[in-house]
N, C-alpha and C positions, 0 to 999 in steps of 0.2 A: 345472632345470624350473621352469615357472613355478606360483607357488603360486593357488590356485584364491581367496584373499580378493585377488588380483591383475589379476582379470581375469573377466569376464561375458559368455555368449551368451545371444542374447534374438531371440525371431522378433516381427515387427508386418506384416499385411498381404503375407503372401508373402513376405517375404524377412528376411534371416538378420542379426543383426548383433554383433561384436564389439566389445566397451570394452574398455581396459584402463586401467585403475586409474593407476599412477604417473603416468603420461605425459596424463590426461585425454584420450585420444582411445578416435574413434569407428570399425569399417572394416566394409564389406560382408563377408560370407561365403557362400560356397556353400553347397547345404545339405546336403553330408556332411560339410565341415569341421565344419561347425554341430552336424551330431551327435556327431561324434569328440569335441567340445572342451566339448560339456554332458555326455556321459560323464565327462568326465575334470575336469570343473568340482563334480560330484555324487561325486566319489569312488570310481566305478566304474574294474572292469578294463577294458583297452583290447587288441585282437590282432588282425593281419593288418593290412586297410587302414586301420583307423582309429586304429591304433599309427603308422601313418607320418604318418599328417595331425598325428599329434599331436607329432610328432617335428618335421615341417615349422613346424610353429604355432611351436613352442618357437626352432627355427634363426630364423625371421621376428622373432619379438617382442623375443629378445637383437639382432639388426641394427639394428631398429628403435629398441628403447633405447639404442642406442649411440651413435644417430644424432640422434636428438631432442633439441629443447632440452627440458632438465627444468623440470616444472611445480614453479611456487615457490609455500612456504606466503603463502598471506592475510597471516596473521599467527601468527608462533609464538611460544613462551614466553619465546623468546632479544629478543620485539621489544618485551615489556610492560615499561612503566614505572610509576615511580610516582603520574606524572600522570592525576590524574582528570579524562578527557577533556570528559565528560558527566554530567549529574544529573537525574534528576524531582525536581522542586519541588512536593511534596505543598501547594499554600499552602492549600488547602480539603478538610479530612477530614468535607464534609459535601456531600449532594448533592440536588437538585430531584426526582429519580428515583428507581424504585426498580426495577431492572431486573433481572430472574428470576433470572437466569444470573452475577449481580454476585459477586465472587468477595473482593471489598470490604466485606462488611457495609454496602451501600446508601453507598458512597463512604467510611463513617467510619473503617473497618478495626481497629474494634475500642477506637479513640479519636477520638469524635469532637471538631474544632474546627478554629480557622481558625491559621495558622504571624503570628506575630509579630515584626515587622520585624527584631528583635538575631536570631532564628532564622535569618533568609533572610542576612542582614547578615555574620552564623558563617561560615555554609555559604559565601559567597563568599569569605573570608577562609582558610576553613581549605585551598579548593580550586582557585581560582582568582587567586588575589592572587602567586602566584611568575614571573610574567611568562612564562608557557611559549607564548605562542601562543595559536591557536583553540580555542575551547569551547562547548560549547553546554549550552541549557539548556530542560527541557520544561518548563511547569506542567500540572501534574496533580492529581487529586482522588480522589472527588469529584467533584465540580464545577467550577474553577477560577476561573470570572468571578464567582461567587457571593464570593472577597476581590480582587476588581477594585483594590480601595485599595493592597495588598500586592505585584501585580504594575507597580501604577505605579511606584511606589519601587522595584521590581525593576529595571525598565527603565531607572529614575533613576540606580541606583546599576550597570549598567552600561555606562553610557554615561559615569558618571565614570569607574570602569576602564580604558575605550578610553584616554580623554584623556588617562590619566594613566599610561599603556602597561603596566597590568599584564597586559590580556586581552583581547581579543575574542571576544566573546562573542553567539554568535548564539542566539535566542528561538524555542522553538515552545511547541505549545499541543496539548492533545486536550482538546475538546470537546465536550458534546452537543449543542449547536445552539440550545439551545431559551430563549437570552437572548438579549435584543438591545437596545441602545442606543447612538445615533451616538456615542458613546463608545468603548463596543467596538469598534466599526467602526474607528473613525479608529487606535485602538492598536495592532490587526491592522496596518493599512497602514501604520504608521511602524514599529514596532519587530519583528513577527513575520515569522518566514523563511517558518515551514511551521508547517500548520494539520491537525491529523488530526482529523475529524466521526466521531464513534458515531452512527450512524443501521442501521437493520437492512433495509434494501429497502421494497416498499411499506406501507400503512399496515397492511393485513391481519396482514399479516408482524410488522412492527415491533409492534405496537398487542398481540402479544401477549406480548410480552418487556421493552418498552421504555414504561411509563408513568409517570406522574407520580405523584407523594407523593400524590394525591389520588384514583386510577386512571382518569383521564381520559387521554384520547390526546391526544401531544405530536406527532406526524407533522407536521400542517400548519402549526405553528407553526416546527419544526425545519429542515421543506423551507424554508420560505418565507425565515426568518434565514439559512437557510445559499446562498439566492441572492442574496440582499442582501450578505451579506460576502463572496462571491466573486465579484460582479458587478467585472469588469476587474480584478482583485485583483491585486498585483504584487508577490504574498505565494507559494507554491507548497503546494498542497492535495490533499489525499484522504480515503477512508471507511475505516473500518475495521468490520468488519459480522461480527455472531457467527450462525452457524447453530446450532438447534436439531433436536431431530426433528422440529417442526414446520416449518421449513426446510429441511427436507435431501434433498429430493427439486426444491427447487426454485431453486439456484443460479444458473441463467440468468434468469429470473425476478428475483430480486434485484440481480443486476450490471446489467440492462438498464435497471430503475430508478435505480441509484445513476449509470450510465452520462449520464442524459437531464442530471443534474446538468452534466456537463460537468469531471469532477476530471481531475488527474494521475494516481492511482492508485486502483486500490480492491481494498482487502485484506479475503477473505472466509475466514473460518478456522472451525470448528466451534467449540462449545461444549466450556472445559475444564469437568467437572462429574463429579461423583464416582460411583462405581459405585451403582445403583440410584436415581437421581433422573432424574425421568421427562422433563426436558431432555436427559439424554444420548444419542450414538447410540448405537445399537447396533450389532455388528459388518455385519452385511447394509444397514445406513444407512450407516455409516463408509464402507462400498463405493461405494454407490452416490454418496457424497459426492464423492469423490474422482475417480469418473470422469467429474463435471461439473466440475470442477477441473480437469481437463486440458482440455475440450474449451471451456472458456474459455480457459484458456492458450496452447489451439493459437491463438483468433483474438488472444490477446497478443501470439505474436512477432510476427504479422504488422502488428499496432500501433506496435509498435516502428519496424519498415519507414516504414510508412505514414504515421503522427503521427497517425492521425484518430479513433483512441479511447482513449480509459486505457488503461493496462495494467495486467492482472491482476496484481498483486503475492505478495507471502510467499512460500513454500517454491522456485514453478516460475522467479521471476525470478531467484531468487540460483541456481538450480544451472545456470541458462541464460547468469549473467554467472560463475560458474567454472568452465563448461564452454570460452565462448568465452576468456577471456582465458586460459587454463590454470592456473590458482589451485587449490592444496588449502586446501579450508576446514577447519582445525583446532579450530573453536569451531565453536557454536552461534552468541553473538551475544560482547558486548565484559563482559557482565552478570558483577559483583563483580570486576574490575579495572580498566577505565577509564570504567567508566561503575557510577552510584552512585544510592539513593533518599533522599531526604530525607524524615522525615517530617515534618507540622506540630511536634513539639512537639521535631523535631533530631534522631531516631534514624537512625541510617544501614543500609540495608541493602544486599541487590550488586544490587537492580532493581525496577522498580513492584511485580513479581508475586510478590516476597517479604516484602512489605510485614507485619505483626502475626505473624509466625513468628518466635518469640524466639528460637529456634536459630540462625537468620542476623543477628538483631544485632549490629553490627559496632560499636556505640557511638554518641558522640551528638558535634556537631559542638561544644557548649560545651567541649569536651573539649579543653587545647591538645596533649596526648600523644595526640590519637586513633591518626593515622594511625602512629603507633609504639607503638602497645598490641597487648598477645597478641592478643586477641582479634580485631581489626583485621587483622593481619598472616597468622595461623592460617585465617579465613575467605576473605581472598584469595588465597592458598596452593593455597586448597582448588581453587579456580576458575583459574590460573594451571595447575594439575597437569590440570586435566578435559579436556586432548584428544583428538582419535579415537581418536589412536594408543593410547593409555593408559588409555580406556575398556573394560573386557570388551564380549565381542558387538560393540562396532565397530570396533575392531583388526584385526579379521578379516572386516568387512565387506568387501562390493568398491564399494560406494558410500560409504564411508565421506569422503572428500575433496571427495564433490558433497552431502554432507551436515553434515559437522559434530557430527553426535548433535542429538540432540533436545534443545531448552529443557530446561535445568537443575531449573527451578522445575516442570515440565511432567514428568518424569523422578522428580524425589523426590517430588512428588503422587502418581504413580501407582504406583511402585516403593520406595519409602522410602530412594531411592539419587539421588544429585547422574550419578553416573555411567552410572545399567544404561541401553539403550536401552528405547524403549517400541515395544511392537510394531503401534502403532498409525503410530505417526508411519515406523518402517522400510517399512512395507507402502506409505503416500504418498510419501518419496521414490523410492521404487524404480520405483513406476508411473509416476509421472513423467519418470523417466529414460527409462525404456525406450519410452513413449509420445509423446516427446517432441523427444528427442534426435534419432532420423530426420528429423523435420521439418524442424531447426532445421539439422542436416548439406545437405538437401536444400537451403535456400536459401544456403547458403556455398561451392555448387559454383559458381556464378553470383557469377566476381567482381565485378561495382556492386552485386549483393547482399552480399556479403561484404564491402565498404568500406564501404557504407552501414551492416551491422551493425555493423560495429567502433566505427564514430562513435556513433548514436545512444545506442550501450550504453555508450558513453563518457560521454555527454552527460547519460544516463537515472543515470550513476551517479557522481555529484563525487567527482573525484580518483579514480576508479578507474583502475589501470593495465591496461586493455584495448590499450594502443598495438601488441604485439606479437599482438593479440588471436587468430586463426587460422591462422596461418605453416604448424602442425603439427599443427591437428583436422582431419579432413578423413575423408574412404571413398578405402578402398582396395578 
């Protein structure tokens, strides 16, 4: 029999529908399958007819597994190396802003200053200098334009790298917007891949989360830099935008503004903020957040389709590209094994967002034993061992492979645990799923729908293996 963290029914709009778990797929049901099989999903007894339905279900889903090709992990622990793929480049632990919701001590994290050329010089040395391939690298803060001197030399040194075949390494940037000099400009368009803007929607909006060291509004200067640097830009760009309570009623609203911009994505996530600070949502907000989160997302996939607007990114895009390619996602993201923080003054941690948390100090890159120190090896361990499978509470999720668990950092914040789920973030992918998933079934019955998805999601995602992407999602 099939076990119930295996398998989910779920009603939207009339009608009934069946997931199961290993296999990523999605199928119609009648609706007294539907009831026999959320009995028997809840734990309840089953007799008479809806003992056979259930009996039928079970004879169906073994055929069915038999038959299927099986969905392959993302990535599993069997696939991590010791290559550090990726780094934030803290070069500036000082920032122009002081933004409400900053999780950073106003960019400096507790130390503030700017990273010193032998620091940045380390970190490629200790991480990128073994010839393994592609790599990339963010600058972060902070601020980051604020040591504009430091990412030149960044770029200088690697571009010696290239030449000199240890790495290629490609450049991005999260910035706030709110510098500008045909300097900048011209760096963006030689050396940077991709550009992520903090900007929070309109100025109303932004103007109360998002001011300057001096509490003046930076909006107009921010809008106006960030049209100038993405004017034909041949760089690839999005927002990254936090909602507050004072936002969270109002998500379309914000995307429609970030939208006029013109990016490739824009990523809208609430506010992480601790219990009792009058930024955070509250549960009846967190709801209502969310169900404007899908009803952007609904007009996402058809963006996807279409090319003619962003797409809504974070949580609904990725279980929408491991829903269609059949991928279990076993992580959250790559954070404390192949990808790493640096700080200005060399500390390593496993990601931006654990940045002044001495318990995740992983060492400093002056170190030439870093990466073979206890400590080093013990906190990568830690994040190598953190998959669904192996997490309590998402083991036995039945979303647990279109989800991954929750941010790590996002998880011990709220839970004092690298591994518990958060009940916030289960209750968002699940809505999503189930909100969602129909939709995106409905337009893969329609094969030039269904090739054209396979491509763009290809195309929306480098080096994604979506090639075999829908063979065997599909309604039964």
């Amino acid at each position: 029999m099939l076990e119930s963290k295996n398998f989910h029914v779920f009603g939207r709009n009339g009608r009934h529908f069946l997931f199961l778990t290993e296999p990523v797929s999605l199928f119609a049901l009648d609706a007294e399958t539907h009831a026999a099989l959320a009995k028997a999903e809840a734990g309840q007894s089953l007799a008479g007819p809806e003992e056979v339905r259930w009996q039928e279900f079970n004879a169906f889903a073994a055929d069915y597994l038999g038959r299927a090709k099986p969905a392959k992990p993302l990535r599993g622990p069997e696939d991590i190396t010791d290559k550090v793929v990726a780094i934030y480049l803290f070069v500036c632990q000082e920032c122009n802003l002081k933004c409400a919701y900053c999780y950073g001590d106003e960019g400096e994290y507790g130390h503030k200053g700017r990273m010193a050329p032998e620091v940045m010089e380390q970190s490629f040395e200790r991480f990128f200098a073994d010839g393994r391939g592609q790599h990339y690298l963010t600058f972060f803060g902070g601020e980051p334009l604020m040591n504009f001197p430091l990412m030149e030399r960044t770029a200088a040194l690697a571009g010696a790298y290239r030449e000199q075949g240890k790495a290629d390494i490609r450049m991005n940037i999260v910035t706030n917007g709110t510098l500008y000099k045909p300097k900048y400009d011209a760096f963006l368009r030689e050396h940077i891949t991709d550009v992520t803007f903090s900007l929070d929607g309109p100025s109303e909006i932004n103007d109360r989360q998002r001011l300057a060291k001096s509490g003046a509004s930076v909006h107009e200067a921010a809008s106006e830099n960030i049209r100038r640097f993405t004017e034909d830009a041949p760089f690839g760009w999005s927002f990254r935008s936090i909602v507050t309570r004072d936002g969270c009623d109002r998500v379309e609203e914000i995307y429609r503004h970030l939208e006029t911009f013109k990016p490739g994505g824009i990523g809208i996530v609430d506010v992480d903020a601790p219990e009792g600070s009058p930024l955070r949502l509250d549960d009846d907000d967190h709801r209502r957040f969310v169900e404007q989160i899908v009803a952007v997302n609904r007009r996402g996939i058809r963006s996807i389709l279409e090319g003619e607007a962003p797409v809504a990114f974070e949580y609904p895009f990725y279980i929408l590209y491991y829903f269609v390619s059949r991928r279990h996602a076993l992580y959250h993201c790559n954070a404390g094994t192949n990808l790493l923080a640096v700080t200005a003054e060399g500390d390593i941690y496993p990601c931006h967002r654990f940045v002044g948390h001495d318990d995740f100090k992983m060492g400093n890159v002056a170190d030439p034993e870093l990466t073979r120190s206890e400590t080093y090896t013990r906190l990568r361990q830690a994040f190598i061992d953190n998959t669904v499978d192996s997490r309590p509470g998402c083991r036995d999720c039945w979303a647990r492979y279109l989800c991954g668990g929750a941010c790590a950092k996002y998880a011990w914040s709220e839970t004092g645990s690298l591994a518990s789920p958060v009940a916030r973030h289960c209750h968002y992918i699940k809505t999503v799923v189930e909100e969602l998933l129909p939709d995106l079934v409905a337009i893969m019955e329609d094969p030039a729908q269904r090739a054209k998805l396979v491509r763009r999601l290809g195309e929306a995602i480098a080096g994604g293996p979506a090639s075999h992407a829908v063979e065997d999602a599909h309604v039964a």
